[in-house]
C-alpha positions as CSV (number, residue, x, y, z in Angstrom):
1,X,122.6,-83.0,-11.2
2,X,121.0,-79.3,-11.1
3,X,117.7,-78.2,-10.4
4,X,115.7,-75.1,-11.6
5,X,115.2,-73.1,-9.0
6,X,113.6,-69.3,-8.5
7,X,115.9,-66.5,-8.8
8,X,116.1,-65.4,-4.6
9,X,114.4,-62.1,-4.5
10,X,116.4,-59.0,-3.9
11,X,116.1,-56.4,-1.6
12,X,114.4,-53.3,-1.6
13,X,115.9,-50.3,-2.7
14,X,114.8,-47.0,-3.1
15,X,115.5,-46.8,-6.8
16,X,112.4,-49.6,-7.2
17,X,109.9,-46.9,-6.6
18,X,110.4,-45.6,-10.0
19,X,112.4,-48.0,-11.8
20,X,109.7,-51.4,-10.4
21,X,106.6,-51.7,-12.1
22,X,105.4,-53.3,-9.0
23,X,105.4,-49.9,-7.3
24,X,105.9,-47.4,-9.7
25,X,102.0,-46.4,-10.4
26,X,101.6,-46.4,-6.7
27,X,104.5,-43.7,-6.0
28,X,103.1,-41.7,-8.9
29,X,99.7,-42.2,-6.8
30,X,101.0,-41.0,-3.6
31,X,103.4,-38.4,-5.5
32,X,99.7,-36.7,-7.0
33,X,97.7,-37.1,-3.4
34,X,100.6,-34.6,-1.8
35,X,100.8,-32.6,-4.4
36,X,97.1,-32.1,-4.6
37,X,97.0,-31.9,-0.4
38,X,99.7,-29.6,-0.8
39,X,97.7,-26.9,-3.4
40,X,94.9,-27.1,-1.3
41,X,96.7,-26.1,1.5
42,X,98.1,-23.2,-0.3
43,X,94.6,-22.1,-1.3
44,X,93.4,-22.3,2.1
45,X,95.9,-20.4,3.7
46,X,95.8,-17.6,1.1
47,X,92.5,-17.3,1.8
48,X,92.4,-17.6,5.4
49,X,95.1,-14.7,5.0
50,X,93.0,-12.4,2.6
51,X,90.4,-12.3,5.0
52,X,92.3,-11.5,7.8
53,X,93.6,-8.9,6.2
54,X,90.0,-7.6,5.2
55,X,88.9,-7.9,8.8
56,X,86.9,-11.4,8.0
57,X,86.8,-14.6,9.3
58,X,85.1,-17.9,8.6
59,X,81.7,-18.7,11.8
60,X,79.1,-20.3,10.6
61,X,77.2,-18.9,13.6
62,X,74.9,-16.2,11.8
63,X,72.9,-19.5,11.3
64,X,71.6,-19.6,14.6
65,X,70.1,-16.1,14.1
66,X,66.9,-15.5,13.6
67,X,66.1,-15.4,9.8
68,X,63.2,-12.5,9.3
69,X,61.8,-13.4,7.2
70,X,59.0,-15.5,6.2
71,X,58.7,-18.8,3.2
72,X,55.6,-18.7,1.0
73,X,55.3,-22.9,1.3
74,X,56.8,-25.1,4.0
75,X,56.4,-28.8,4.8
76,X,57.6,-28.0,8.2
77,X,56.7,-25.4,10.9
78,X,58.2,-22.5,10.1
79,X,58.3,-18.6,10.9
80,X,59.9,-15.3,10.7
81,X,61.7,-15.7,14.1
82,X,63.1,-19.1,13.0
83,X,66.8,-19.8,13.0
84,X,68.7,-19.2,9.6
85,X,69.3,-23.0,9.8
86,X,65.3,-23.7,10.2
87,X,65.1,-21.9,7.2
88,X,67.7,-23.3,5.3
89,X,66.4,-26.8,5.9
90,X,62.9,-25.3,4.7
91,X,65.0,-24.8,1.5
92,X,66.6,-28.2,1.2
93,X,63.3,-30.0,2.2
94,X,61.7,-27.9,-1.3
95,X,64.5,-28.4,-2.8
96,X,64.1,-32.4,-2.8
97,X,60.6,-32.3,-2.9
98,X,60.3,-30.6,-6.3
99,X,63.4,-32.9,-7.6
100,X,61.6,-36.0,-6.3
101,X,58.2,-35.2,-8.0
102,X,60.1,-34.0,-11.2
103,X,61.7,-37.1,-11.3
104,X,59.0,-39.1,-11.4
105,X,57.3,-37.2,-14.1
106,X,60.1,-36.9,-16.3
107,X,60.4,-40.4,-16.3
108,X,56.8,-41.1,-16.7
109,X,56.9,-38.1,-20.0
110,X,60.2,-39.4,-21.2
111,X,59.4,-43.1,-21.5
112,X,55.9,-42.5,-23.0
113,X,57.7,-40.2,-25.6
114,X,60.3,-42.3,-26.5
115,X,58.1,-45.4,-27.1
116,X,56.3,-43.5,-28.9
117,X,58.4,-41.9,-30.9
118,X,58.8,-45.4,-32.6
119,X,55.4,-45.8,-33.3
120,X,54.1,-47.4,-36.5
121,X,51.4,-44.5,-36.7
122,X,53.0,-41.8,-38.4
123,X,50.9,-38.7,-36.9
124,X,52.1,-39.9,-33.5
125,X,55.2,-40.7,-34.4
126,X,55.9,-36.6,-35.6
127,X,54.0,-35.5,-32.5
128,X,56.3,-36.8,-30.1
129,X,59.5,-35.5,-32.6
130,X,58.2,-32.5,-32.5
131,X,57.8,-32.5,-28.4
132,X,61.3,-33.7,-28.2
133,X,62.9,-30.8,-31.0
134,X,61.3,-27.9,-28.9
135,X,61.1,-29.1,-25.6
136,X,65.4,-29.8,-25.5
137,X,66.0,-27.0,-27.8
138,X,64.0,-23.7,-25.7
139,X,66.4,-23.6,-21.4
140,X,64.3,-24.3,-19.2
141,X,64.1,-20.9,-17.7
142,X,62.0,-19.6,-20.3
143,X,59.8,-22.5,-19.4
144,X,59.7,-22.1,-16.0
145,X,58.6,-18.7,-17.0
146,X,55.5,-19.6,-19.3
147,X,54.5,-21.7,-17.5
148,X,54.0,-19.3,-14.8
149,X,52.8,-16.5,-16.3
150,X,50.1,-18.9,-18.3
151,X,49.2,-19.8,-14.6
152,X,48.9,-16.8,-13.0
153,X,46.9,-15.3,-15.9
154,X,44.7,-18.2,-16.9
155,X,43.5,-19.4,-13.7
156,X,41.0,-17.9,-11.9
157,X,41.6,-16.2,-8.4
158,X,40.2,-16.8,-5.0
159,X,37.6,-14.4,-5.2
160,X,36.0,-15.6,-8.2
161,X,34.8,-18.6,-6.1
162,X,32.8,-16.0,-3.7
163,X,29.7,-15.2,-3.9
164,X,26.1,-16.6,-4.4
165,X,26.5,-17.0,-8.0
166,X,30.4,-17.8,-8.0
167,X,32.7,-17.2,-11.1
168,X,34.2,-20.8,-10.4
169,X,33.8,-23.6,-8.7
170,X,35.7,-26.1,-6.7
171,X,36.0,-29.5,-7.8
172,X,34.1,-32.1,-5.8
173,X,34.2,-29.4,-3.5
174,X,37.5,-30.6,-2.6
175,X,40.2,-29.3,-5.1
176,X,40.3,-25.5,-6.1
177,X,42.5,-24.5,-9.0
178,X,43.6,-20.6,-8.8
179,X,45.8,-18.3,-9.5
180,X,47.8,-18.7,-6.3
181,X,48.3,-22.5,-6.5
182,X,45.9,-25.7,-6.0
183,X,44.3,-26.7,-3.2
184,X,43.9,-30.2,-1.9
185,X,42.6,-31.9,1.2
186,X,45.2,-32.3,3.6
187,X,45.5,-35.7,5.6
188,X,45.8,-35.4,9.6
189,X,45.3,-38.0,12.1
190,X,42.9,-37.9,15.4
191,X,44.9,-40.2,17.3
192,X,48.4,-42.3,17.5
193,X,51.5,-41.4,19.1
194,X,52.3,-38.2,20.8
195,X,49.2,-37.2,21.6
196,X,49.4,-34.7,19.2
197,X,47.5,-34.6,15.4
198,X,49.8,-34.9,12.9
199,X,52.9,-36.0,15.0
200,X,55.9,-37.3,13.0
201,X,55.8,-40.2,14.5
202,X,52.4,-41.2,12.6
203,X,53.8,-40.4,9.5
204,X,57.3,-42.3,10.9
205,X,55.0,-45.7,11.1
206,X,53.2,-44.7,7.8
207,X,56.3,-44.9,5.8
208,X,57.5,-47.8,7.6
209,X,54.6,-49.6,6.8
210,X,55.2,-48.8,3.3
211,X,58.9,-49.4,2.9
212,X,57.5,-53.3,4.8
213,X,55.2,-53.7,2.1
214,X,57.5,-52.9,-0.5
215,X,60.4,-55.5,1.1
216,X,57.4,-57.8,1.3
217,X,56.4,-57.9,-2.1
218,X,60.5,-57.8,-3.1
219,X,60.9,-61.4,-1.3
220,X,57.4,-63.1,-2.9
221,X,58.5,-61.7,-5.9
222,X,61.9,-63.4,-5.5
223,X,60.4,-66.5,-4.4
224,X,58.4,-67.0,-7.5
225,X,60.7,-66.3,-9.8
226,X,62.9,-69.1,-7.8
227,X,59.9,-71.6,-8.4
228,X,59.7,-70.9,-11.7
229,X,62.9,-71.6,-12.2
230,X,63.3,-75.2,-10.9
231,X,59.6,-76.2,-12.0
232,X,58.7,-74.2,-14.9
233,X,55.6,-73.0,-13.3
234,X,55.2,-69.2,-11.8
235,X,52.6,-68.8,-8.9
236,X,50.5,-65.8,-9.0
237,X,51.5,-63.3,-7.2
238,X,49.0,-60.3,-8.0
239,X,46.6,-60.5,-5.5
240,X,49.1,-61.9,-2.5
241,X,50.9,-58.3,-3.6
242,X,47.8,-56.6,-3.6
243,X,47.2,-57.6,-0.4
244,X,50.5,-56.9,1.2
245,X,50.5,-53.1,0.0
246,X,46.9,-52.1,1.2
247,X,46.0,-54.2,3.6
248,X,48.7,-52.8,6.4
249,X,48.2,-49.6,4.8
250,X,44.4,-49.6,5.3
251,X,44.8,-51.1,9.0
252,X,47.5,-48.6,10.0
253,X,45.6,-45.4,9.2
254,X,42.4,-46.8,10.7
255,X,44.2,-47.3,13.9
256,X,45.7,-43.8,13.6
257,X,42.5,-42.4,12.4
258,X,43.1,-41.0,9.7
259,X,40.6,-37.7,8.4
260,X,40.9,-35.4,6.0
261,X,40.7,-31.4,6.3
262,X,39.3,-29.9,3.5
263,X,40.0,-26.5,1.9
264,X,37.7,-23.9,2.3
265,X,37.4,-20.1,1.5
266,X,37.2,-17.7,3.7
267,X,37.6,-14.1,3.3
268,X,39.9,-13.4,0.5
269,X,41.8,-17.2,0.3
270,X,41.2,-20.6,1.4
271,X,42.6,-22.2,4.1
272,X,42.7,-25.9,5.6
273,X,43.7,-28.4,3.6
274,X,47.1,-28.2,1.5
275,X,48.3,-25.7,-0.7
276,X,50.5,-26.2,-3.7
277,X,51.9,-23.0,-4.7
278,X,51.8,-21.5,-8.1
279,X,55.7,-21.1,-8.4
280,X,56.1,-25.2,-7.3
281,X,53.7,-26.0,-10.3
282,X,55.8,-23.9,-12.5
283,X,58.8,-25.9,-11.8
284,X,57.6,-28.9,-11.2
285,X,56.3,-29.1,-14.8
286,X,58.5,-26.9,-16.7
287,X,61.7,-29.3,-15.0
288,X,59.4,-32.7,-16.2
289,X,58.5,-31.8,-19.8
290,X,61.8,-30.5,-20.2
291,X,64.1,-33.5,-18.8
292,X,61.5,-35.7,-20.2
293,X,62.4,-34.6,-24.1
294,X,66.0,-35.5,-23.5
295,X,64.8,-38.8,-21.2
296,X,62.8,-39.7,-24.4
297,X,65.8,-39.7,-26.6
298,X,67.7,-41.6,-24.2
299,X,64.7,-44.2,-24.2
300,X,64.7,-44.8,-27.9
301,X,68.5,-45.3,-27.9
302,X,68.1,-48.3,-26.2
303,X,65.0,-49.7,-27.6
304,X,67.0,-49.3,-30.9
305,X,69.9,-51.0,-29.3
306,X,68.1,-54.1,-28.1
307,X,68.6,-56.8,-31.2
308,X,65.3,-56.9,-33.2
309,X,65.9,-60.5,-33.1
310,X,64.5,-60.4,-29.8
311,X,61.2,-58.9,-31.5
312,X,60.5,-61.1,-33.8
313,X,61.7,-64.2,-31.1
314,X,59.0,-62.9,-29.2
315,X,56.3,-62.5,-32.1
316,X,56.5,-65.9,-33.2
317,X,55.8,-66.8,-29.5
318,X,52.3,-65.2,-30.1
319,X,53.0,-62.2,-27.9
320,X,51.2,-58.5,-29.1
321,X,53.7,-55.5,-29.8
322,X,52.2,-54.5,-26.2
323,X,53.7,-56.9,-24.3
324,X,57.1,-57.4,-26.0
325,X,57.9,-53.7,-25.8
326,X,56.5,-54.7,-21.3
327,X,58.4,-57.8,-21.1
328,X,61.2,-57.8,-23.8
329,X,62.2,-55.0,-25.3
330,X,62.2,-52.3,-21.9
331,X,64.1,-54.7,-19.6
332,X,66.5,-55.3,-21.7
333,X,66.5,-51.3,-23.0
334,X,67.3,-50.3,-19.5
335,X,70.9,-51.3,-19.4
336,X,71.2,-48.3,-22.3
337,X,69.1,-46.3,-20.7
338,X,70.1,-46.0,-17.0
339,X,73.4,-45.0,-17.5
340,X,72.1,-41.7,-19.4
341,X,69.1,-41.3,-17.3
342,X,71.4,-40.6,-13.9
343,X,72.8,-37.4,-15.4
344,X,69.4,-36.3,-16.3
345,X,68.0,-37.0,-12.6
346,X,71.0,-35.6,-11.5
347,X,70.3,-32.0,-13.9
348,X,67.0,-31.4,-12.2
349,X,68.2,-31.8,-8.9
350,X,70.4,-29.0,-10.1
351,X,68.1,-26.8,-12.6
352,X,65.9,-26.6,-9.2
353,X,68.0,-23.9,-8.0
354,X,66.4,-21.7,-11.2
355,X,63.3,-21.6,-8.7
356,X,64.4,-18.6,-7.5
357,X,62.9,-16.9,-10.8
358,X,59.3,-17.6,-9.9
359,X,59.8,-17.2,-6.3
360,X,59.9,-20.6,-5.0
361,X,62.0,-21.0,-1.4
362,X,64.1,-23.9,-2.5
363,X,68.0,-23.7,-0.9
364,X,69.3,-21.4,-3.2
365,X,66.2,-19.0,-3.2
366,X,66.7,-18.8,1.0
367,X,70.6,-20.2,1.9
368,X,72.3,-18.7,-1.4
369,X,69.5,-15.8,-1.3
370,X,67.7,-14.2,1.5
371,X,70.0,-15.5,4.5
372,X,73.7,-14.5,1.9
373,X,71.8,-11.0,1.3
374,X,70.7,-10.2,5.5
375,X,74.2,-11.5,7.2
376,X,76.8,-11.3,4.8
377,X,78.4,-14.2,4.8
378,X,78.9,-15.5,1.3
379,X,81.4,-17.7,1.6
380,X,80.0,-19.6,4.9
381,X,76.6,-19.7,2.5
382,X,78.1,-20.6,-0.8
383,X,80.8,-23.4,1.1
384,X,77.1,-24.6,2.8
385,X,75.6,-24.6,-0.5
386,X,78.3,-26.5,-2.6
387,X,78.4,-29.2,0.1
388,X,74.4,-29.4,-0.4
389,X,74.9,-30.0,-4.2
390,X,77.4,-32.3,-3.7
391,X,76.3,-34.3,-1.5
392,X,72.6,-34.7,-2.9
393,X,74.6,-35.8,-6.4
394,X,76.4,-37.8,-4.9
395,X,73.9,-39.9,-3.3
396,X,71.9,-39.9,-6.2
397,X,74.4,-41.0,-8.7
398,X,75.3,-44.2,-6.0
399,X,71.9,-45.3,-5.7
400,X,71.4,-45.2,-9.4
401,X,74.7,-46.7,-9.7
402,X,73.5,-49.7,-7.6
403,X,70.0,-49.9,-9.6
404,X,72.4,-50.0,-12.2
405,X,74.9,-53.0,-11.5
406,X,71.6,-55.3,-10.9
407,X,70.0,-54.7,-14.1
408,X,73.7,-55.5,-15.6
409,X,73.9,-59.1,-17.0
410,X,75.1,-61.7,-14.8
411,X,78.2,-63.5,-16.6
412,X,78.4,-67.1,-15.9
């Protein structure tokens, strides 16, 4: 009697790299990686011998030399006798900070516009069309530049707030709007850690306290939504929330002692408090009204996209249009939106480097600029710059990415 049995398995041979599918994608794989490692070699030596011959090399050492230079608006100390590196981080620190705030707005424009641009009132309807047509259809150079130039021109200056009968006023006595930027009181602290007003490690425990809160909230949050699940019935969680965002908050900058300085003129400018410079308003705005047109787009796409079954579900539960569009139709609109909305977050970290038009210091204004221009050393500065680019993208795209994969649905 015989019995069915597997075939016994062959040696390897060679020939199974190409001929096996069990390994033939991975040769091609590892066939690609060496070719690749192997042109990149090339290119480096080629130009490692180009500049030898030229009398170059490649030190990024010109970046401990002092920089000469001084930087209109800085969020950390900063002077002409800094290090080309202080100066460079001066740069990246603007650079972020202007992408950050342009983010937000841009999102805030871009969903407003797109829900909008579905509206049942005609007039509003158009309005926001016509916001999207222009705003995605002008670069956002020329933008940048209006809406500097309007600035500069419209605003008043410093000295018209002089005087016993002054030109302008400041608002509250707190904010002045000029020419030169806005001015705003500036938070310090009399006491807390180091000894010193203002010491990073206040502002350290500040943001911890925050990024608590907000961990806080995430888990009651979770845990309501897991007894509404088994029961039926949600507890309230607003004022428990509430409480868990300003109640440390409060308590920490009462310990700290937090004050405020306020902005005041004297001579031919104010001083004390904080300044935000013309040329950051520029780009701030012109990068938020412009990404939010093509945010707003993206937003209808996938309020279109959701089934308008879902809609009408949700009507003949009694809901208002209000709080389907909250609690229907945007949480399930943002699997189609996301996706869309990473390239546009990741175009303003990159359209930031057109600051350089209006005179804002951001990386490329100081790194790809000023520092390139005094020492030389394009190559160090442009390899330095890539590397920022990249790596900024890069870490935007993966936390997006993850945002992403939990708003996906869960398969069961």
């Amino acid at each position: 009697m015989s019995t069915l049995s597997d075939p016994p398995k062959g040696s390897f041979q060679l020939s199974m790299l190409l001929n096996d599918t069990r390994y033939r994608s991975l040769t091609l794989q590892v066939i690609a990686a060496i070719a690749l490692a192997l042109a990149l070699a090339y290119l480096y030596s080629n130009l490692a011998a180009n500049l030898r011959a030229a009398g170059l090399n490649i030190s990024f050492a010109f970046l401990g030399s002092p920089a000469g230079y001084d930087i209109n608006q800085t969020l950390i100390e900063y002077d002409s006798q800094s290090s080309n590196m202080r100066a460079a981080f001066v740069g990246i620190i603007n650079t972020l900070l202007v992408a950050f705030l342009a983010c937000i707005t841009a999102t805030i424009f871009g969903v407003i516009a797109g829900v909008l641009r579905l509206s049942n009132n005609w007039l509003v309807r158009k309005l926001m069309a016509v916001y999207v047509e222009i705003f995605r259809n002008i670069p956002v150079l020329i933008w940048i530049i209006i809406i500097f130039t309007i600035m500069t021109a419209v605003m008043p200056s410093p000295r018209d707030f002089r005087g016993d009968d002054p030109a302008s006023s400041m608002l509250m006595d707190m904010f002045a709007f000029t020419n030169r930027g806005v001015y705003v009181p500036g938070p310090y602290f009399t006491r807390g850690f180091g000894g010193a007003e203002g010491s990073g490690l206040n502002w350290l425990l500040v943001i911890a306290t925050l990024v608590g809160s907000f961990i806080a909230t995430r888990f009651f949050t979770k845990r309501a939504n897991a007894i509404q699940e088994a029961t039926g019935v949600r507890p309230s969680t607003l004022w428990s929330n509430l409480a868990i965002w300003f109640v440390p908050i409060i308590a920490v900058c009462f310990i700290l002692g937090l004050s405020w300085e306020m902005p005041a003129l004297k001579g031919f400018n104010f001083s004390g408090g904080i300044k935000i410079g013309g040329p950051l308003i520029a780009l701030w705005f012109a990068l938020s009204i412009y990404t939010g047109a093509f945010i707003a787009e993206n937003v209808r796409a996938g309020i279109q996209a959701v089934s308008k079954g879902q809609t009408e579900a949700a009507a003949a539960l009694g809901l208002r249009s209000g709080r389907i569009m909250n609690l229907v139709v945007l949480p399930q609109a943002l699997r189609v939106i996301i996706p869309p909305l990473i390239s546009q977050y990741l175009n303003i970290t990159k359209n930031s480097s057109l600051a350089i038009a209006v005179g804002y210091a951001d990386i490329t204004a100081t790194l790809g600029g000023i520092t390139l221009n005094q020492t030389g050393r394009a190559i160090e500065c442009v390899l330095l710059l890539m590397a920022f680019y990249l790596v900024i993208s890069l870490t935007i795209s993966t936390v997006m990415n993850v945002y992403n994969n939990s708003m996906k649905l869960k398969e069961r």
